[in-house]
C-alpha positions as MATLAB code, in Angstrom:
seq = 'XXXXXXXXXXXXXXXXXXXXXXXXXXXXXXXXXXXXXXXXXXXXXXXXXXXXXXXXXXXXXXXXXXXXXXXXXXXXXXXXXXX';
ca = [
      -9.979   14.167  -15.616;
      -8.463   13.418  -12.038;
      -5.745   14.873  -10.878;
      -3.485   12.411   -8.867;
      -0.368   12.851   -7.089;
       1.296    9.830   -5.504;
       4.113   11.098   -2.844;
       6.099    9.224   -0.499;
       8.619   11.026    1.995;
      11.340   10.925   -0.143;
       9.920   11.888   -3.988;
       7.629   12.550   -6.085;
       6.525    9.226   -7.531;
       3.780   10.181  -10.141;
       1.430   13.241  -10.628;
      -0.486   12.714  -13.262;
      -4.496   13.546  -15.079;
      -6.420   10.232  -15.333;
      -9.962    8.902  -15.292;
      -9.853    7.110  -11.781;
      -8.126    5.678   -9.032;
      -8.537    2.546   -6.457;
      -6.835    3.031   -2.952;
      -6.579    0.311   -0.535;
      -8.215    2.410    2.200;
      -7.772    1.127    5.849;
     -11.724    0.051    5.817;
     -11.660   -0.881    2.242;
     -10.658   -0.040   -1.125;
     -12.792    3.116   -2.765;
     -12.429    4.299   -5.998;
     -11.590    8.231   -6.953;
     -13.050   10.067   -9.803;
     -12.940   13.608  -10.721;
     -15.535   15.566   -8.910;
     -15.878   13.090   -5.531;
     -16.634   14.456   -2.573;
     -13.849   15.769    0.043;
     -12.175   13.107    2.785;
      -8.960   11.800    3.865;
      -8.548    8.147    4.775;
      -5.542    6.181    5.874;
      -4.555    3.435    3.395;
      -3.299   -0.429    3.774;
      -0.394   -2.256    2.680;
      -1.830   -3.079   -1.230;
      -1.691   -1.758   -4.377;
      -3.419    1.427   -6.112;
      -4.851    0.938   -9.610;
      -5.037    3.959  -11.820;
      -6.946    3.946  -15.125;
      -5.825    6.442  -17.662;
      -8.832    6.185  -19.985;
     -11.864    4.989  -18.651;
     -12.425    0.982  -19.725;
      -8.905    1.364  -19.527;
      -6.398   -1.320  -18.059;
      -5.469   -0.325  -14.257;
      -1.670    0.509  -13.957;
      -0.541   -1.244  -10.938;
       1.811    0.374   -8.121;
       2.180   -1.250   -4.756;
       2.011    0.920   -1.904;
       3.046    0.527    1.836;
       1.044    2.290    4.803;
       0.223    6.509    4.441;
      -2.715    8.661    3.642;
      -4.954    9.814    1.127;
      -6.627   12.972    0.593;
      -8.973   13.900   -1.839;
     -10.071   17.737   -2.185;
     -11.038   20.571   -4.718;
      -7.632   19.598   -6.883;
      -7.503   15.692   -6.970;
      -6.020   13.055   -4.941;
      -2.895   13.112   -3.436;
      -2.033    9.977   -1.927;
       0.428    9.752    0.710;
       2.492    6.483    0.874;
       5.359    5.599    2.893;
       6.954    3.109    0.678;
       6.114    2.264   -2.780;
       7.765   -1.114   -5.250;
];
């Protein structure tokens, strides 16, 4: 399982093991699972998709602007706004 953390400056909005995650990167939207490979991107105006079970429908959360980071523990995404 992924771990993935969803933060904007004023909360915590979600942090939470699932089986993968879309961002809407700045260059285009790439999927996370657990084990992918280290980067940071900034992210678009859009919405990320996380799958708890894989074949599993996407949970939908809009997102405004920010970063994401993936690394050794998951992916944190970075948002400025979410809703």
């Amino acid at each position: 399982m992924l771990h993935f953390e969803l933060v904007t400056p004023e909360r915590l909005v979600r942090s939470d093991e699932v089986y993968m995650v879309t961002v809407p990167g700045a260059d285009g939207d790439f999927a996370v699972l657990e084990g992918h490979a280290p980067f940071m991107s900034t992210i678009r105006d859009g919405d990320v998709l996380v799958q708890k079970t894989q074949g599993g429908a996407p949970e939908t959360i809009a997102i405004r602007g920010g970063f994401a980071e993936v690394n050794a523990r998951g992916l944190t995404v970075l948002a400025e706004h979410t809703g």
